[in-house]
N, C-alpha and C positions, 0 to 999 in steps of 0.2 A: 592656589593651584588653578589652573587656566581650564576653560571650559572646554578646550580641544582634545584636554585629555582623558575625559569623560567617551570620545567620540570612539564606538568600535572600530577596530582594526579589519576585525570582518566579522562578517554578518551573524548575529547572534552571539557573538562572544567580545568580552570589555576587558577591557586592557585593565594591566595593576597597576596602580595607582605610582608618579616617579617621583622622586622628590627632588628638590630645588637643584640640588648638584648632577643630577643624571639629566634632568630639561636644559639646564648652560653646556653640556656636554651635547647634548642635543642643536641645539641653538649653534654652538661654534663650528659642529661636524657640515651643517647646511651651508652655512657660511663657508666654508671651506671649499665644500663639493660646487658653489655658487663661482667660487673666484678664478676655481680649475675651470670650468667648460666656458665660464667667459673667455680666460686666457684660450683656451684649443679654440673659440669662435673665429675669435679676434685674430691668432696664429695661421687659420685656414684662411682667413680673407686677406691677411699680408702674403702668406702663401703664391695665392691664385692670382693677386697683381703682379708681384715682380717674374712670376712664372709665363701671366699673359704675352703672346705673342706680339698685342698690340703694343704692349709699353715701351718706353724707350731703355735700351743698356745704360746700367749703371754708365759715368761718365770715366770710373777708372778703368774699365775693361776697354781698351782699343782694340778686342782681337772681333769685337762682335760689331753688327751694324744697325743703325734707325729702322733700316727696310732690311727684313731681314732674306734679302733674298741670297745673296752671297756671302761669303767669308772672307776677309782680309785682314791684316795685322800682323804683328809679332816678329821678332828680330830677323826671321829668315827673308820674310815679304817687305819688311823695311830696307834688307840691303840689298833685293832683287830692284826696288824703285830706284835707291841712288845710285846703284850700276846702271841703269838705264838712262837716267836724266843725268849721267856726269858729261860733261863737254869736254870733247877731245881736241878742240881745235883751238888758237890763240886770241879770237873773236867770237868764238860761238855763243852760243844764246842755249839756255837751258830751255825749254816748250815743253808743257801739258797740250797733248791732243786729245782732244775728246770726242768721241766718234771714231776713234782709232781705228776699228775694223771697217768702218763703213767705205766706200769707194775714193771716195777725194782724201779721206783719212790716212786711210795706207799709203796712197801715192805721195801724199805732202809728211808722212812721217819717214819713211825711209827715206826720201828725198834727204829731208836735213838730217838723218844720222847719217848719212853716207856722205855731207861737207863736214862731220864732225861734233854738231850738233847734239846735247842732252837732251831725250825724246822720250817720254812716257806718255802711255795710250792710257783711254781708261774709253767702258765700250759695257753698256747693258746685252748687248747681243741677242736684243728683242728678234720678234718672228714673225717680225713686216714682212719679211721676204726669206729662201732659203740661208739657215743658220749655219749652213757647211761652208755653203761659200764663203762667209764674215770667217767659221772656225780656220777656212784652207789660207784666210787671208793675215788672221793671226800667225798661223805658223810660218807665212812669210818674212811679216813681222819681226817673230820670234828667231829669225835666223838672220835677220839684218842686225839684231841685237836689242829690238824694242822691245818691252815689258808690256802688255797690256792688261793693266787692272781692271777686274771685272767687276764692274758698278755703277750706278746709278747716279746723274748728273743732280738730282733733287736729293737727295743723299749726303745730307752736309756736313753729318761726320763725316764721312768718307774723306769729302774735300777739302775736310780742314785740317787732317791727318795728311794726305799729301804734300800743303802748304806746308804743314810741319814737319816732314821727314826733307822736302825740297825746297830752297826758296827760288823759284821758278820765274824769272826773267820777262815771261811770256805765253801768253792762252792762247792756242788757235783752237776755237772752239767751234766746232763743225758737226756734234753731236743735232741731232735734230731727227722731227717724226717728217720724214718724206712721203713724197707722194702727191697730187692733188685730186687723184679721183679717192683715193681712199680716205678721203676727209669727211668724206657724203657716209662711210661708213662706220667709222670711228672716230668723230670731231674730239673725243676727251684726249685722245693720247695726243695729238697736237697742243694742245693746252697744256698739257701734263709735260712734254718734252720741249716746244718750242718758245713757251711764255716763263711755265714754272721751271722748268732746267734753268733758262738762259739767269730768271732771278735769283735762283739758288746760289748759280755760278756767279753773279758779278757781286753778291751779297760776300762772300767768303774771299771775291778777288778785294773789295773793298777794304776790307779789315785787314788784310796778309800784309806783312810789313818785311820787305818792299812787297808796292802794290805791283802787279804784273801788267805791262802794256798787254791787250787784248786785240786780236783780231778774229773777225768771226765771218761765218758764212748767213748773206740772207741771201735774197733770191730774186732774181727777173722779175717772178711774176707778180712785187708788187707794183710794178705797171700796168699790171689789172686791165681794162677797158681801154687807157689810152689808145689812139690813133695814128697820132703824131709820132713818126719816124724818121730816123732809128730813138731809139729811148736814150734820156738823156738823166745823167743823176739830177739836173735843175727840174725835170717834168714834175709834175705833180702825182703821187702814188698814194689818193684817196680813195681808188676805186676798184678794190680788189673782187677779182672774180671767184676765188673758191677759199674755202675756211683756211688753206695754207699759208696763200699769202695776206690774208690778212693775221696771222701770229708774227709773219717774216715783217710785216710793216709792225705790227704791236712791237719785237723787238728793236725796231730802229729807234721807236719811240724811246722806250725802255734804256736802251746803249746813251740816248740821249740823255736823260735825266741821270744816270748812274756818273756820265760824265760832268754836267752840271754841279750835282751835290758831290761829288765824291772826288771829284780828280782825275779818273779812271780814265788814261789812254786807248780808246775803241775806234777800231777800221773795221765797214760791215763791208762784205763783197756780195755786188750782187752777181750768181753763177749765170748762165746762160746754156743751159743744155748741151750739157757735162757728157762725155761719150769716149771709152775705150775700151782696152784690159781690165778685167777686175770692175766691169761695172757692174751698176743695177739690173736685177733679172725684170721690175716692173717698168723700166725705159723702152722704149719703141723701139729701137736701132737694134736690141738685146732680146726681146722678144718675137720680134720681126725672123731674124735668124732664126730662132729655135723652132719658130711654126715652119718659115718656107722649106727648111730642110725634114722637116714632117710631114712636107705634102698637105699642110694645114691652110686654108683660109687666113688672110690679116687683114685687116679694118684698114681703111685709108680714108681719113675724113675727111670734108669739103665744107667750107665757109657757106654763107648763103650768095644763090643764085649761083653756085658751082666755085666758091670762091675757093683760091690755092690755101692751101695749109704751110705756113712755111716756120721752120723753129733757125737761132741762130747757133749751129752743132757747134759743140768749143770742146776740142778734144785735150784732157786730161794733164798731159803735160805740158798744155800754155796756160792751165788754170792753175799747175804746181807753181809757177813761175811767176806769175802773179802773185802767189798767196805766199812765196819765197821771199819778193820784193816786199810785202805787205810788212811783213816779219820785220823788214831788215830795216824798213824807214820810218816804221813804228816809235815815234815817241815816247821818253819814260812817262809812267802817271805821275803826276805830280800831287798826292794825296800820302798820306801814313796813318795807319792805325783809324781809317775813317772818316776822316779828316781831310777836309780839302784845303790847298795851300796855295795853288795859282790855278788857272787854265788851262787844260790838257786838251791834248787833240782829238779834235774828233771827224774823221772821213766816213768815204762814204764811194764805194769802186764799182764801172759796172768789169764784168772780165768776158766775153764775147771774143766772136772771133768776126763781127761784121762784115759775116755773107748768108743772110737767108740763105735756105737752099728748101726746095717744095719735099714734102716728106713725101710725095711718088717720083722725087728724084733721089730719093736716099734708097729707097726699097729697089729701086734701077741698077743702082750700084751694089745692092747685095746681093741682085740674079746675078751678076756678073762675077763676083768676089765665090758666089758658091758653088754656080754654073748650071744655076736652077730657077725655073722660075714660078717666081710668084703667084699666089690665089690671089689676087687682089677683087675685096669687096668694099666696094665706095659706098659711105655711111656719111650720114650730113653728121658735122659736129653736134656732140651733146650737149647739153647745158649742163652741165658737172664739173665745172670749173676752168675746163683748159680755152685758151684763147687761140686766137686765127694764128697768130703770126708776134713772131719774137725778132727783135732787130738791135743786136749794141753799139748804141756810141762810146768809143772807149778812149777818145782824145783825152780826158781827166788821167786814165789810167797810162796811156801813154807818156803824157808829161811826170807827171809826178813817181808812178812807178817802174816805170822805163818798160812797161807792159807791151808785147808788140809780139802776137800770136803767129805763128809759123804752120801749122798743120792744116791741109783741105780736108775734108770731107772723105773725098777716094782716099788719101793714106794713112787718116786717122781710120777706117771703118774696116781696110788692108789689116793695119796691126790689129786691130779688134779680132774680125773672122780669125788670125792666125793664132790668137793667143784661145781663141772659145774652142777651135778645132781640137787645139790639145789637150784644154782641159777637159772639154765631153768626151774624147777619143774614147772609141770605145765600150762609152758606157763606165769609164772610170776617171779621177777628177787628179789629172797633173798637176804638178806645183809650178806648171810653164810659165 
């Protein structure tokens, strides 16, 4: 008999004595009750991982996501995509847009569904800036016949569930965190959109078999500090002025090597201050309007020692036109499953409309255009990223994409005011 069972039960009173077969009876019941609450321990902590938000979805379940911030999947949203990206025309090219709601998005995805073109959008609908305008620009969209899947570019289920449902011809990927003063306030979502999206994206174009010839959007402003005018794609773009372009120069880098190791077909464009319908509400041409018709004050900055401010305005539809030609002379990649197999192309476009024009000759034009005039308060430029003066040389773009801009200043900034009148009218937002 073991000395434990000597030991009271409670206090002042001793237990009767067990014998061998009532202690093993004892012994197996502990045992027992030991293997249950290990299992419910063990049960609650498999529980609370696959429950956790942070974990990833099982790999069988397509209808859930990595990020769980939206829903997509399942046979009704699978054949809402290949109605979307089917080609209706005898040449067309199937395209994944990305950025699809954003300003150049919309205009270059309708554009090619309306030559026949298979177009599906895919669009985070962040709230950089008013999220009705992106919504009024979906339902555009949505009535030209585009799909736009609501998701995240870092998001590689996502993307690799699209390659899967589509095999997609072609990327114009224009998804990106805009902006250069807003980089002084939130440097990560730049990172997060313009570095880690773009490698998300050419990681999942790399594997897709066929690989997708790629064109994308970088931007002017990695000609940063240069001096030397007009900019030329040979200039050197090591000296970037504010955290944006230098992720637009990290991407070229990046389109660079993807091409090198992988095979991957990549044309970057650089924009040149992009301006119409359906534009950016934080662009100056865009803002400008909404103050002087509010009787508002506008910033009009000055270079040092009074110097002009001048940007190279490229209104919208010679930038679709561009980014049409990009598409169309776009080389296949020459990679499968990862694997590189010869030398793929790799360009590099600026799209401008090579005419400065002083931004207090733009604000000129919209006392005119509104039939009001301006507050104008002359502010020496900040040191917050944006530069004097923007100027494109587009001879590259001319030759090789048969690039060759039509719209001034006055008749892009005409259809602009015409298309904002309607949509604000009133205090309520047209589908104009």
């Amino acid at each position: 008999m073991s000395h434990l069972d000597n030991i009271p039960s409670t206090p002042g009173k001793f237990k009767m004595d067990k014998s061998p077969y009532i202690h093993r009876l004892r012994w197996h019941s502990s045992l027992t009750k030991l293997t249950f609450w290990s299992l419910v321990i063990l049960g609650s902590i498999l529980i609370f991982f696959f429950r956790s938000p942070s974990s990833s979805p099982l790999p069988s379940d397509h209808s859930r996501r990595s990020l769980s911030t939206y829903d997509w999947g399942g046979p009704a949203w699978e054949k809402r995509v290949r109605s979307s990206a089917r080609v209706r025309s005898r040449n067309g090219i199937s395209v994944l847009v990305t950025g699809a709601a954003g300003f150049v998005g919309t205009h270059v995805s309708v554009a090619l569904k309306r030559r026949g073109d298979g177009v599906l959008g895919l669009d985070n609908f962040n709230n950089y800036y008013d999220q009705s305008l992106k919504r009024a620009r979906q339902a555009l969209l949505e009535r030209t016949g585009v799909f736009v899947v609501e998701g995240d570019i870092n998001d590689s289920a996502l993307l690799k569930k699209l390659f899967e449902v589509v095999p997609f011809t072609h990327v114009m990927h224009l998804a990106a965190q805009a902006g250069v003063r807003y980089a002084m306030e939130n440097p990560s979502s730049y990172v997060h959109s313009n570095i880690a999206g773009l490698v998300s994206l050419l990681e999942v174009c790399k594997s897709a078999n066929p690989q997708p010839s790629i064109v994308w959007a970088s931007s002017s402003s990695v000609y940063g500090l240069n001096t030397k005018v007009p900019f030329s794609e040979k200039d050197r773009t090591d000296q970037p002025a504010s955290l944006y372009a230098a992720t637009k120069k990290a991407g070229e880098e990046i389109a660079h090597t993807y091409n090198h190791i992988y095979g991957l077909s990549l044309t970057g464009l650089r924009f040149f201050t992009v301006y119409g319908p359906w534009g950016r509400p934080d662009m100056a041409y865009f803002f400008f309007t909404r103050d002087i018709l509010k009787g508002k004050s506008i910033p009009i900055f000055e270079g040092a020692d009074h110097g002009t401010v001048a940007r190279d305005f490229t209104y919208i539809d010679d930038i679709v036109k561009g980014c049409l030609a990009a598409l169309d002379t776009a080389e296949k990649s020459t990679g499968s499953g990862g694997k590189k197999k010869g030398p793929a192309q790799l360009r590099v476009f600026n799209l401008g409309n090579t005419s400065p024009v002083p931004v207090s000759d733009l604000v000129s034009i919209l006392e005119k255009l509104l039939k009001m005039k301006a507050k104008r308060n002359i502010m020496k430029l900040p040191r917050n990223g944006d530069v004097q003066f923007t100027h494109a040389n587009i001879s590259l773009a001319q030759r090789e994409l048969g690039y060759k801009p039509t719209t001034d200043l006055q008749t892009g900034l005409k259809k602009f005011v015409r298309w904002y009148m309607n949509y604000y009218s009133q205090g309520k937002k047209a589908a104009g």
